[in-house]
Phi, psi and omega in degrees: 000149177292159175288147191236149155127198185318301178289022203255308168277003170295137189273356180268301179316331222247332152275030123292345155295273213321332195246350175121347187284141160284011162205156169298297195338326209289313182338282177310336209237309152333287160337289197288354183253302192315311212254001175248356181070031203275346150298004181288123163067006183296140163217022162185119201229140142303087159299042220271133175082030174301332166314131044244352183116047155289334212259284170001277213273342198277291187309326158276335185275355159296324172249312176269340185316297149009290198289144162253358187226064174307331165313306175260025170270151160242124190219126201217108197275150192230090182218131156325334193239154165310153179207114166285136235290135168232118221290152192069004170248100163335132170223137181245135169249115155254139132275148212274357192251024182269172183258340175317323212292297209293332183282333189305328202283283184294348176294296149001289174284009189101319215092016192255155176282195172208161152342279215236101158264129160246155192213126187231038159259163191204154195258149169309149169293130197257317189107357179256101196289312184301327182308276199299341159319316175284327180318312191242082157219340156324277191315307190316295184327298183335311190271341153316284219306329164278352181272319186285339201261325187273286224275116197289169177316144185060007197282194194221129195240141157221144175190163159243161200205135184281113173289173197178203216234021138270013185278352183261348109329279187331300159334287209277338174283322195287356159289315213293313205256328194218114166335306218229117151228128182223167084000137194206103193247097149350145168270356181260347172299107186319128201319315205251000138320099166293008162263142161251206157214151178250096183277110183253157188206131172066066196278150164205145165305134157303151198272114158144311216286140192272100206272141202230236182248342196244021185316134146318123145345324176198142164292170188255134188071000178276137146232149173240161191285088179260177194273178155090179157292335199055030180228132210286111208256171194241128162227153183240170204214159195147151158216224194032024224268010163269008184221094203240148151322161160307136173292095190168356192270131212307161193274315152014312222296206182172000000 
């Protein structure tokens, strides 16, 4: 049987059937490119947490669909779980916080760096906001770790992330690493959902720092100087923004 109940009138779940997508999530990641460019000049992107492949698929009719030079795009999927095959994309079963996952990951690319990593995972929710806020701060880190090492000079870190009353620490360590960092709650993300995503831009090492298979954030006891207001600003991105689900559905979504 099919699905029945609030998601079902979600306006989103229902043109993501309509149109070809394996998730609402497809959505999200649209929304966040009308307000960030995020495809511009990409010819290698980096998926972490992809299942079932929405961002995937967005990312190939974005990039490789696209392309006049279907060669040199590399577009490269990362999930713990099978995913059916999507054209022009690579896919790897990883876990991202393994160093395996990563050497498979750099094998994958060549040796070449990439644009653009994306990571739209998340660990189930408990209803404990501070759990999951730690939870998946876990998860972020990881997928830095895979963006300081992949990710070329000026490139684009996107992931999500549950805001919560560290989002202005978060903020300030992923400065450290990136000219540009916000916040960004998407209109297809459900209304009563603390997630968001944090979109860095114009990534660079700070000069001195020593990249290691597991970096930190901060070295411990080091401080640094950021730039900028230093204020973690929140944007929404987006239309349909008269059409929201019922309430009452996991924080989750997807």
């Amino acid at each position: 049987m099919g699905r029945s109940g609030p998601e079902v009138r979600d306006i989103y779940y229902r043109r993501a059937k309509e149109e070809g997508w394996r998730a609402r999530s497809a959505f999200k990641l649209l929304q966040i490119d009308e307000e960030v460019n995020l495809f511009e000049n990409v010819e290698r992107c980096i998926d972490l947490c992809a299942a079932p492949g929405s961002w995937s698929q967005v990312v190939s009719k974005r990039v490789w669909a696209s392309s006049n030079k279907k060669d040199r795009v590399k577009i490269v999927s990362v999930d713990i779980q099978d995913m059916a095959p999507i054209d022009g994309v690579v896919q790897i079963k990883g876990d991202i916080t393994k160093e395996s996952t990563v050497e498979e990951i750099v094998k994958s690319l060549g040796g070449e760096q990439v644009q653009l990593i994306l990571c739209d995972g998340a660990s189930d929710v408990t209803g404990l906001h501070d759990m999951d806020e730690y939870i998946q701060s876990g998860l972020l880190l990881s997928a830095l770790n895979v963006a300081m090492r992949l990710l070329e000079p000026g490139g684009t870190f996107l992931a999500k992330f549950f805001k919560g009353r560290h989002a202005f620490l978060t903020h300030a360590q992923f400065r450290v690493f990136f000219s540009s960092v916000q916040f960004i709650k998407p209109t297809s993300s459900r209304s009563h959902s603390m997630e968001s995503f944090i979109v860095c831009e114009r990534f660079k090492l700070p000069i001195g720092y020593a990249l290691k298979s597991q970096a930190l954030l901060e070295e411990p006891g080091e401080k640094r100087t950021l730039g900028g207001d230093g204020l973690a600003l929140f944007v929404q991105s987006g239309d349909l923004s008269g059409f929201d689900e019922i309430l009452g559905l996991e924080s989750n979504d997807s």
